[in-house]
C-alpha positions as CSV (number, residue, x, y, z in Angstrom):
1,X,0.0,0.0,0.0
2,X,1.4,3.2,-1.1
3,X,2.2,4.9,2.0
4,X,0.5,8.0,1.6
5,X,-2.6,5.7,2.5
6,X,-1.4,4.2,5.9
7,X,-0.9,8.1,6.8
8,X,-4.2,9.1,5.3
9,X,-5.6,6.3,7.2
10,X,-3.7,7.0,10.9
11,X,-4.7,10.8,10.2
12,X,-8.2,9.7,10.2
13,X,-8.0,9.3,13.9
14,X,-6.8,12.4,14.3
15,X,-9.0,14.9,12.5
16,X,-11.7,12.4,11.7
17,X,-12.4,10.5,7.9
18,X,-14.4,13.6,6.6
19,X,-11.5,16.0,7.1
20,X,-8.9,13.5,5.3
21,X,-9.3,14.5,1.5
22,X,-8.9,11.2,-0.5
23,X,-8.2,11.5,-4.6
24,X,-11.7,10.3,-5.9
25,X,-14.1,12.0,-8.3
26,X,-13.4,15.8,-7.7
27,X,-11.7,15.4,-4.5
28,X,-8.4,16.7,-4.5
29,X,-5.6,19.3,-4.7
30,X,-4.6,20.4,-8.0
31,X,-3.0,24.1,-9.1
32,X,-6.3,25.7,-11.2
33,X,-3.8,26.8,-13.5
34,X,-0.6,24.6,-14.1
35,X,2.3,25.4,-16.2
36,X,3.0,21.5,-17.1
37,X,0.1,20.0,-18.1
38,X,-1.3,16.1,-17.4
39,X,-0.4,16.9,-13.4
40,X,-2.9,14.6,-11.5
41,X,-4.6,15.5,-8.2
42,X,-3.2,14.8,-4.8
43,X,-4.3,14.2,-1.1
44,X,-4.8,15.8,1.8
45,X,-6.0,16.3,5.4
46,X,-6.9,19.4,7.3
47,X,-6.9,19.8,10.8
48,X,-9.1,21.8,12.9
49,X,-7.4,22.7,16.1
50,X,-3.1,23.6,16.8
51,X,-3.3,20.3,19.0
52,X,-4.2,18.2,15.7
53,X,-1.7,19.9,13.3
54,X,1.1,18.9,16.3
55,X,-0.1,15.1,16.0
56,X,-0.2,14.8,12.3
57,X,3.3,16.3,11.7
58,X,4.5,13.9,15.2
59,X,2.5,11.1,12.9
60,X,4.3,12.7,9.7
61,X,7.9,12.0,11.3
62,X,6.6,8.0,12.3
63,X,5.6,7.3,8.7
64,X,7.9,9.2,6.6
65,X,5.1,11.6,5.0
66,X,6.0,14.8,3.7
67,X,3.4,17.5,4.5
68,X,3.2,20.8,2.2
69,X,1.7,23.4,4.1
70,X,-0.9,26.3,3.1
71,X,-3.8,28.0,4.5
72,X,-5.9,28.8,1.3
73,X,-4.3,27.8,-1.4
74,X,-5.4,30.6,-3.3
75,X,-1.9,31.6,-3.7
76,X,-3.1,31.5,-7.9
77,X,0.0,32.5,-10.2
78,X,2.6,30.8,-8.1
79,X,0.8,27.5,-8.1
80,X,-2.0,27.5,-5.7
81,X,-1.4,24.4,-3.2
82,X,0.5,22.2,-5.9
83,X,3.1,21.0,-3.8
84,X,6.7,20.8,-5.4
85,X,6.3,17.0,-6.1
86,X,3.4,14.5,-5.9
87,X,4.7,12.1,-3.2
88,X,3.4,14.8,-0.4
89,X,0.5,14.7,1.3
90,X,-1.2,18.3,1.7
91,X,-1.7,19.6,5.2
92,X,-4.6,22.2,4.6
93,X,-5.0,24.8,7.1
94,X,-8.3,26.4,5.8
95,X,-10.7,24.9,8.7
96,X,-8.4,26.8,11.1
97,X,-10.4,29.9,10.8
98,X,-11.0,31.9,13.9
99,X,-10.4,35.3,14.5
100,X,-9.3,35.6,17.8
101,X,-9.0,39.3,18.8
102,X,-8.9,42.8,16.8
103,X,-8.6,45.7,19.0
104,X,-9.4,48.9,17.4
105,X,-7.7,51.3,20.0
106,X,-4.3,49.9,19.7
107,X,-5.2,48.5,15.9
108,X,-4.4,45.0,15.5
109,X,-5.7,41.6,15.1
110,X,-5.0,37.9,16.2
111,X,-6.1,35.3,13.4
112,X,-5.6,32.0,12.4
113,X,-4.4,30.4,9.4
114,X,-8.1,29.9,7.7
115,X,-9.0,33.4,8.0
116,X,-9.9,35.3,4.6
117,X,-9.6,39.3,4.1
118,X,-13.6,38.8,3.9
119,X,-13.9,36.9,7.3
120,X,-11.8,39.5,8.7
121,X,-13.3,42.3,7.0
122,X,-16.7,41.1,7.4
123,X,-15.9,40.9,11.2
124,X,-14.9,44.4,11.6
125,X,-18.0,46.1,10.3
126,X,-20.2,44.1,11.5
127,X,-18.9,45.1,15.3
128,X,-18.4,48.9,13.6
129,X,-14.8,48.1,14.7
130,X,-12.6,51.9,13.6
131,X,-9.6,49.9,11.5
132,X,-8.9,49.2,7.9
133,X,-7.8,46.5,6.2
134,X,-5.1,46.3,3.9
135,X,-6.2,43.8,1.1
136,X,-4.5,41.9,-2.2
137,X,-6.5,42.1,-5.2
138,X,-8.1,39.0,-4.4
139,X,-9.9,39.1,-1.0
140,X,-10.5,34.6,-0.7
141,X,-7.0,34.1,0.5
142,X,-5.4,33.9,4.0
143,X,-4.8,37.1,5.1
144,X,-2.2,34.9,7.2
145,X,-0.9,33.0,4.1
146,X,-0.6,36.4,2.5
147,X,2.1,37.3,4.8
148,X,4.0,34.9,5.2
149,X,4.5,35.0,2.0
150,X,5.5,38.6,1.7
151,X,2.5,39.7,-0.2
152,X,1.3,43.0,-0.2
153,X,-2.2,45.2,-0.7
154,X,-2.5,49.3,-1.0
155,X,-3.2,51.0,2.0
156,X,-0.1,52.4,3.8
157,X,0.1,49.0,5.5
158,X,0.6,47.5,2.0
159,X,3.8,46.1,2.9
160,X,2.2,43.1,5.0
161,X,5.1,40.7,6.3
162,X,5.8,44.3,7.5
163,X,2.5,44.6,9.7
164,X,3.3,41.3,11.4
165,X,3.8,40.8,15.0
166,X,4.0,37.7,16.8
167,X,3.8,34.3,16.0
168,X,2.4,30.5,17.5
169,X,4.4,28.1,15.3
170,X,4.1,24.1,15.4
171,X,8.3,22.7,14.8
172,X,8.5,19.8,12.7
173,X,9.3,17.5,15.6
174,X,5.3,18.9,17.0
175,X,6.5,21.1,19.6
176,X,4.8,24.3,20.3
177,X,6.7,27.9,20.1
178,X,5.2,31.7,20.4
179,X,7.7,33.8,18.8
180,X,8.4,37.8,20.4
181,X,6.7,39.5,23.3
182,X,3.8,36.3,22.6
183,X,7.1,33.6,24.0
184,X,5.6,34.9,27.6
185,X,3.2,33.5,29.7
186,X,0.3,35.9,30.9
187,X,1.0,38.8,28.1
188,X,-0.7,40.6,25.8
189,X,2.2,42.5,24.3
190,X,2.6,39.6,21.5
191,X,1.0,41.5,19.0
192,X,1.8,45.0,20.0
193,X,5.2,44.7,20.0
194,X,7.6,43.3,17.2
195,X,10.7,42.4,19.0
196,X,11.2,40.3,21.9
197,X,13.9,39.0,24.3
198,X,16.9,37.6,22.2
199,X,17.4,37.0,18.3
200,X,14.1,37.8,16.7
201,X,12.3,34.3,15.2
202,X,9.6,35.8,13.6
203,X,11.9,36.0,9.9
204,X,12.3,32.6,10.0
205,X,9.0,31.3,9.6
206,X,7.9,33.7,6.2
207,X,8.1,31.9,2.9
208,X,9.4,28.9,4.9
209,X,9.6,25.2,6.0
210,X,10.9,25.5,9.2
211,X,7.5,25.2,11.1
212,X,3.8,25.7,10.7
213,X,2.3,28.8,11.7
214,X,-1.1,28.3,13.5
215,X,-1.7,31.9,14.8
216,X,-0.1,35.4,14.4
217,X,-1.0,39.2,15.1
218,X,-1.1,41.2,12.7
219,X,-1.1,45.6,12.8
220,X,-4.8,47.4,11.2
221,X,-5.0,51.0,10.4
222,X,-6.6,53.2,12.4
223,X,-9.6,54.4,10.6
224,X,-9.3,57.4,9.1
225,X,-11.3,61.1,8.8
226,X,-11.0,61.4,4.6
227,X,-9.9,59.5,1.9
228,X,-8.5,60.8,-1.3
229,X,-8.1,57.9,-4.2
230,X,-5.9,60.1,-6.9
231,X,-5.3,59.1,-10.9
232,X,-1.9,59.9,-12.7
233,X,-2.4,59.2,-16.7
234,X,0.8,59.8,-18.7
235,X,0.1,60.0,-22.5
236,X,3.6,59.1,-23.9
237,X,5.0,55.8,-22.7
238,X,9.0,57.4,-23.1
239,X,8.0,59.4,-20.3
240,X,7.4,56.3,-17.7
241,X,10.8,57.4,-15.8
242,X,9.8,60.3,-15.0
243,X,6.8,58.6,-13.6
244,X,8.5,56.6,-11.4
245,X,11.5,58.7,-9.9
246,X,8.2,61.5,-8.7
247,X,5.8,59.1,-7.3
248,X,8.8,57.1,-5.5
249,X,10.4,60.3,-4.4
250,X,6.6,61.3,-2.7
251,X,6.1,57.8,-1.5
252,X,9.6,58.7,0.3
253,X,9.0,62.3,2.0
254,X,5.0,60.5,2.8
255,X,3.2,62.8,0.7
256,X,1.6,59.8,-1.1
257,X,1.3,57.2,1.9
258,X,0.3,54.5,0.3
259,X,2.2,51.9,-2.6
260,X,1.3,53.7,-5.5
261,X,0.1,50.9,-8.6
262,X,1.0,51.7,-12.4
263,X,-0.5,50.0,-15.1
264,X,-0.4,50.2,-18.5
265,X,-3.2,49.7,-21.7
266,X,-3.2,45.7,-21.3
267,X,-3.7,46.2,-17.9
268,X,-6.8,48.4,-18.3
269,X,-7.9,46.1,-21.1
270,X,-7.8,42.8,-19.2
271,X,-10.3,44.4,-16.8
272,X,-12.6,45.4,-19.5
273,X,-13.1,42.0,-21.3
274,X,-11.0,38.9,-22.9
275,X,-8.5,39.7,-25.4
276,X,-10.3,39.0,-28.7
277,X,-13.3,41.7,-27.5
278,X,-10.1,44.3,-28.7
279,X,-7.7,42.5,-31.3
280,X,-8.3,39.5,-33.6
281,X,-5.1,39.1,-35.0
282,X,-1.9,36.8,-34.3
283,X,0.5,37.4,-31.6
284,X,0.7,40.4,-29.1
285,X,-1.5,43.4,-29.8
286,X,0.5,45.9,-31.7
287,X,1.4,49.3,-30.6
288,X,-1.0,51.2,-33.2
289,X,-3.7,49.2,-32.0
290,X,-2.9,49.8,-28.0
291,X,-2.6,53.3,-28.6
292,X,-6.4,53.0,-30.4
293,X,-7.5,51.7,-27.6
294,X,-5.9,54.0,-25.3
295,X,-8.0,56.8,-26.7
296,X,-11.3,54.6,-26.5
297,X,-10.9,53.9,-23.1
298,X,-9.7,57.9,-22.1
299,X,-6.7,56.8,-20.5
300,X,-2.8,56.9,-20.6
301,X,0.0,54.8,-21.9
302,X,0.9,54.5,-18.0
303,X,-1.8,54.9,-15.1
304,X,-0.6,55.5,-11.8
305,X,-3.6,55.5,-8.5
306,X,-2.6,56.6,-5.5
307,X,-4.0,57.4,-2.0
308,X,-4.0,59.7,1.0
309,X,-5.6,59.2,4.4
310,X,-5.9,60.9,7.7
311,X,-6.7,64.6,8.8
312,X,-8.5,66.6,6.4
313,X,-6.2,69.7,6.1
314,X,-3.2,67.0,6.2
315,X,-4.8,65.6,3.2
316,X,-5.2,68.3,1.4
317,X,-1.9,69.8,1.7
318,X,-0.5,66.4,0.7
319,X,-3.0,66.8,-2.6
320,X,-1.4,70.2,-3.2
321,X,2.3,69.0,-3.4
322,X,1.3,65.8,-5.9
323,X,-0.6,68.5,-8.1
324,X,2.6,70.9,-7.9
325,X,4.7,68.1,-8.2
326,X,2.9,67.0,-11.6
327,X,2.6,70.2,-12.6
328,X,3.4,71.1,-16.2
329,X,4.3,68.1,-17.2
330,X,3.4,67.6,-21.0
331,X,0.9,65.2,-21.2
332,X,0.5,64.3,-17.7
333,X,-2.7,64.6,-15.8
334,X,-3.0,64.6,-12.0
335,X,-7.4,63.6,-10.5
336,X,-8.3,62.8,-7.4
337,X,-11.5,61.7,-5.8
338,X,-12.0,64.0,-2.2
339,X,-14.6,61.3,0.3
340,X,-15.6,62.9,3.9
341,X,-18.0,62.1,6.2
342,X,-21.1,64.0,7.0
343,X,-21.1,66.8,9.4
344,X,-17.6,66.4,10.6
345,X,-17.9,62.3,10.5
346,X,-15.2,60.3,9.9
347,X,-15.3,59.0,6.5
348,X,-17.8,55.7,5.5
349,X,-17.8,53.4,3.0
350,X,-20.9,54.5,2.0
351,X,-19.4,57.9,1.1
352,X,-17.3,56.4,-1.3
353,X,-18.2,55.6,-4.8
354,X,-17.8,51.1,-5.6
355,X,-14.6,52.5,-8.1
356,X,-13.0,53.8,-5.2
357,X,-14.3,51.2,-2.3
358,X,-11.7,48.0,-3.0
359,X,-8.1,47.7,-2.3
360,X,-7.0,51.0,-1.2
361,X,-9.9,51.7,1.0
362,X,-9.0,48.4,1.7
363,X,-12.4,46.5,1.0
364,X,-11.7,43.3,0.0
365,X,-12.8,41.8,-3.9
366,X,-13.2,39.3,-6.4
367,X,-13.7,41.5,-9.6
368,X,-9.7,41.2,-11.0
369,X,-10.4,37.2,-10.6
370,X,-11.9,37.7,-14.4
371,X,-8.8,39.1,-15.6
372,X,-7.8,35.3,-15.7
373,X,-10.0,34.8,-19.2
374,X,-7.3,37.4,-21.4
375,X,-6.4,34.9,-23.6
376,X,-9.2,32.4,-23.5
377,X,-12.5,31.5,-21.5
378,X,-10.3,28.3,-19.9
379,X,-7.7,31.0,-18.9
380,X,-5.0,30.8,-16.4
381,X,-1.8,33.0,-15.5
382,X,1.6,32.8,-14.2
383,X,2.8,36.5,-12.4
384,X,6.5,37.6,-12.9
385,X,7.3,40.1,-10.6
386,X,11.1,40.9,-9.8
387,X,12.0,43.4,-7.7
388,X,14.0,46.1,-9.0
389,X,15.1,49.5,-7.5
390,X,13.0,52.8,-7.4
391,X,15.1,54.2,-10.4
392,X,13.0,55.5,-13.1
393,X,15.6,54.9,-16.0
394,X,16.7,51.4,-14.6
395,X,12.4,50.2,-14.8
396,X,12.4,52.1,-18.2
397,X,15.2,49.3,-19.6
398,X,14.1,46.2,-17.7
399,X,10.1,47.1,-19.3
400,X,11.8,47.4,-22.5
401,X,13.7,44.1,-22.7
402,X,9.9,42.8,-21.2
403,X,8.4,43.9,-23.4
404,X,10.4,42.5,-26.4
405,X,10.3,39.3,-25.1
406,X,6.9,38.9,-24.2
407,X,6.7,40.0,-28.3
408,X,9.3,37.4,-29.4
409,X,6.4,34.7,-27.6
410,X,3.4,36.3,-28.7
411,X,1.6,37.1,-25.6
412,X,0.5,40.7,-24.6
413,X,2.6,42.4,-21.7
414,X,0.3,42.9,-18.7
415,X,2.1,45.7,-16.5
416,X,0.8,46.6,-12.5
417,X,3.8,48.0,-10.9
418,X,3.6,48.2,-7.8
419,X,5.7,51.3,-6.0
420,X,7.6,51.2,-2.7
421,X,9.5,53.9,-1.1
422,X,13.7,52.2,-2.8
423,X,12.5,49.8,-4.6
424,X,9.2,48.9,-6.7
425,X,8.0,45.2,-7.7
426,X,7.9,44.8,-11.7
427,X,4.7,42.8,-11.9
428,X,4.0,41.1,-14.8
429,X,1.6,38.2,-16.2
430,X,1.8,35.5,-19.0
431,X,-2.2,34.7,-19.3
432,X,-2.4,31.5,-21.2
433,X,-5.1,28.9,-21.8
434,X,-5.4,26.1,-20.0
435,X,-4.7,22.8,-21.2
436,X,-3.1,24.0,-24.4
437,X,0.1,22.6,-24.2
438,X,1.6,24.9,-27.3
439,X,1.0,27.7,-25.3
440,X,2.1,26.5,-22.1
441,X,5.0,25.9,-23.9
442,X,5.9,28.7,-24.9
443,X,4.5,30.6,-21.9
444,X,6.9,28.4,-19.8
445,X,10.0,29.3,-22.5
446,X,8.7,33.0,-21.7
447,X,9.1,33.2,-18.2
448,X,12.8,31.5,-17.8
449,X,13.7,34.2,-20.2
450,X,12.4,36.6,-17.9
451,X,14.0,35.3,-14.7
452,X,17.3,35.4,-17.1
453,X,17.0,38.8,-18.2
454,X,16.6,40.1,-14.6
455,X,19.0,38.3,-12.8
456,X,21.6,39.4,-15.2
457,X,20.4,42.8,-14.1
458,X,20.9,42.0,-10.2
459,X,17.2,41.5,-10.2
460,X,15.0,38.1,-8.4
461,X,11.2,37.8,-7.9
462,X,10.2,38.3,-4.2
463,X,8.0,35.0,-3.8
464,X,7.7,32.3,-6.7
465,X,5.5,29.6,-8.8
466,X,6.4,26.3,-7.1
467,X,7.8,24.8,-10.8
468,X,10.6,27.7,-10.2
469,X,11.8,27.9,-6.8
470,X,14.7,26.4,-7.0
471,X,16.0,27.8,-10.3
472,X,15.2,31.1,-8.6
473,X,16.9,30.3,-5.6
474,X,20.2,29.1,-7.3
475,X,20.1,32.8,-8.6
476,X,21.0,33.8,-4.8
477,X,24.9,32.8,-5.3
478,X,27.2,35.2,-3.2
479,X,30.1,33.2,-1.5
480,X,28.8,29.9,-2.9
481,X,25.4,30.1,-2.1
482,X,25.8,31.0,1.4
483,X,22.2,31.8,2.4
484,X,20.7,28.6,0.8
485,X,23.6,26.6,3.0
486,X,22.9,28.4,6.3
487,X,19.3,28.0,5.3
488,X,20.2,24.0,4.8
489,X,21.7,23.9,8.0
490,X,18.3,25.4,9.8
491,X,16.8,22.7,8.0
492,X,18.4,19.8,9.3
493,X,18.6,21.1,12.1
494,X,14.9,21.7,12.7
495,X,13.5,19.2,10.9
496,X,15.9,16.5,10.3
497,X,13.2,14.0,8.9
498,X,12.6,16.5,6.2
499,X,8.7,16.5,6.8
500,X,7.6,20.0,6.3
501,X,7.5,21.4,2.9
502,X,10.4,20.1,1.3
503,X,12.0,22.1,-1.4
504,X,10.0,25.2,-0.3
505,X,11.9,28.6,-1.9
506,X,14.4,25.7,-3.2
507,X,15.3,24.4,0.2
508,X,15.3,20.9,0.8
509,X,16.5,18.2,3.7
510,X,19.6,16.5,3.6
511,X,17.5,13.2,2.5
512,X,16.0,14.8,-0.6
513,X,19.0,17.3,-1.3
514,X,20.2,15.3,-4.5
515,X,16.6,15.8,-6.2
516,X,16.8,19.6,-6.3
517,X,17.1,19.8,-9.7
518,X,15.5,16.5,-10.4
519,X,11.9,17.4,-9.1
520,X,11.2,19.2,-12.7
521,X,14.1,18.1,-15.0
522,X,13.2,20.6,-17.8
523,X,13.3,23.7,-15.0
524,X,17.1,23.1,-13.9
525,X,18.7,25.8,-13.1
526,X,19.2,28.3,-15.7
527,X,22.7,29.5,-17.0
528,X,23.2,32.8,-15.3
């Protein structure tokens, strides 16, 4: 009996038969949107308490099961809960779903892994709770899941591993650790304060294998008096540098408080319909035609939102500067959206028109889920999204060698840049259809060439598709791959049975080392 089975059938015990997810029918773990086709489904079980996920990965070490860990798997681009082979056994966190505190005075929240941005968001107004969200463009995910894995939304708390603060974490060998302030007995400083007594653990456990994280606390916004949403539209795409270096240099001094998104005509398309509602012919959509439908849709070649929040006069000062900043500027145009409350009120959502309600009011969505049907009703995606530093010039070359490849494959180049204070995340999408192996093909031929052009430039995504992490990972080569070997030695240190995650971000237990590269032959590591 394949072993898989004895566990599935010892785990029963545990979390009882109907929470043990069998391959049968449509039951089953599979990415919605895999790169290699003909993958088959896998199994999984899904606890319901921290006392359970401690027994299954103490069970995990007896059998010699390897558990891949998520808490959604909604994480769609990179691979949704596909693990990085097919001899694992999921351990799905999703019925872990309580939110255990949110405290609008001091602005934070406790949740589990299960937890969605609705459930949270949902929570909050319906106790009329005086905190905002910071949301993804999806809202189904775990808002926990979204942080570990270093994702990001748009409200001045965008930068969400950055909002964390204090952890409960399940080892691989099932004992229990609370990371920071949290490592105390009879406190409530765990999510209030991000350090602790000693070195700080909290790192280790984003984008990792080193334990599963059953609980952390997370910092809200404070709710605030008005809300400004502002537009940037830049006619002439040669002028994107300029772009940058002004709304990076704001985002700096706190003028714009917020991770300012720029996207260009595909972008704007994509959320307007599928790909054939604008252009019949073969291959990418030529310029001529983009800049036709750049004037049928009133927009730029580049189109930058930003936000400001807070104290009204504050506000409107920090309006001012962006408008003088702007400010003659040949075919740049600065708008912006003022929302107040009623007689001196605070700000509602109510006040606030449904354009301007999701992601940087932070109200949590589902409409950018229909960007996936671009290139065909059965449509998936893959994201690319290096980071690269807040140098207009330097974004202006890497988009240009992007933009020729994506050409060279025949796929349109989607463009939602997403701007930090030094440095700015280059997203961009390959949307394919599923099952279409020609495409997949080339889409897969595509994205290497990607990760190739910007590593040559310095450059590495921030998180990546499961089918890439270690090729991305070997890209992270100073002093012979130092990081990966202290991160080896954490590894075997922690988990010495190699039962959580293997291969995660491309690190892998002594035991299963020698497969690195052998897990996906045809994504070795590229020449770099």
């Amino acid at each position: 009996m394949d072993i898989r089975e004895t566990f599935l059938d010892r785990a029963a015990a545990i979390v009882g038969e109907e929470n043990v997810v069998r391959v049968a029918g449509d039951a089953g773990y599979k990415d919605p949107y895999p790169l290699n086709p003909g993958r088959s489904k896998w199994p999984g079980i899904r606890p319901g308490s921290v006392e359970e996920v401690q027994d299954l990965v103490r069970l995990a070490n007896d059998a010699g099961v390897a558990l891949w860990t998520f808490s959604r798997g909604k994480n769609l681009g990179y691979g949704g809960p596909e693990p990085r082979d097919q001899t694992m056994v999921a351990l799905d966190l999703g019925r872990m779903n309580r939110i255990l505190e949110v405290d609008d005075k001091l602005c934070y929240a406790v949740v589990e892994p299960g937890v969605t941005f609705f459930d949270l968001f949902e929570y909050i107004q319906e106790r009329g709770l005086k905190v905002w969200l910071s949301v993804p463009a999806l809202g189904w995910g775990s808002v926990m899941g979204n942080m570990l894995d270093r994702g990001y939304g748009m409200t001045p708390y965008g930068d969400h591993v950055k909002s964390l603060c204090g952890m409960e974490v399940v080892l691989p060998d099932g004992d229990l650790v609370r990371t920071g302030m949290g490592a105390m007995e009879g406190t409530d400083l765990g999510p209030i304060f991000q350090g602790g007594f000693g070195p700080t653990l909290d790192g280790l456990f984003t984008q990792s294998n080193l334990g599963v994280v059953t609980k952390v606390g997370l910092w809200l916004m404070p709710w605030p008096d008005v809300y400004i949403s502002g537009d940037v539209t830049v006619e002439r795409e040669e002028a994107l540098p300029q772009l940058i270096d002004i709304l990076t240099d704001l985002r700096r001094q706190d003028v714009i408080q917020n991770n300012a998104l720029c996207g260009n005509v595909v972008r704007a398309a994509t959320m307007r319909g599928s790909k054939a509602d604008f252009y019949d012919g073969e291959g990418s959509i030529p310029d001529e035609r983009l800049e036709e439908m750049r004037q049928e849709f009133g927009i730029g070649q580049w189109n930058a939102r930003f936000a400001i929040y807070g104290d009204k006069g504050l506000a409107e000062r920090r309006l001012e500067i962006i408008r003088e900043r702007f400010a003659g500027l040949e075919g740049v145009e600065v708008k912006a959206r003022f929302y107040e409350g009623a007689e001196g009120q605070a700000v509602a959502y109510e006040d606030i028109t449904e354009i301007d309600r999701t992601q940087m009011a932070g109200v949590p969505t589902l409409k950018p889920l229909s960007t996936v049907g671009w290139a065909a009703e059965n449509g998936g995606h893959i994201d690319a999204a290096p980071i690269i530093p807040a140098r207009g010039h330097e974004v202006y070359e890497f988009y240009q060698e992007a933009k020729q490849l994506y050409r060279e494959y025949g796929f349109d180049l989607y463009i939602g840049y997403h701007l930090y204070p030094r440095h700015m995340v280059h997203v961009t999408m390959i949307f394919f259809e599923n099952d279409n192996e020609e495409m997949l093909a080339r889409a897969r031929e595509l994205y290497g060439r990607l990760l190739d052009a910007a590593r040559r430039r310095g450059y590495a995504p921030y998180r990546s598709h499961v089918d890439y992490m270690d090729r991305i990972a070997e890209g992270f080569d100073f002093n012979n791959h130092a990081a990966r070997r202290l991160q080896e030695k954490l590894k075997d240190a922690l988990d010495p049975n190699g039962v959580i995650s293997p291969g995660k971000q491309g690190v892998w237990p002594a035991r299963l080392r020698a497969q690195r590269s052998a897990v996906q032959p045809e994504l070795a590591p590229a020449q770099i």
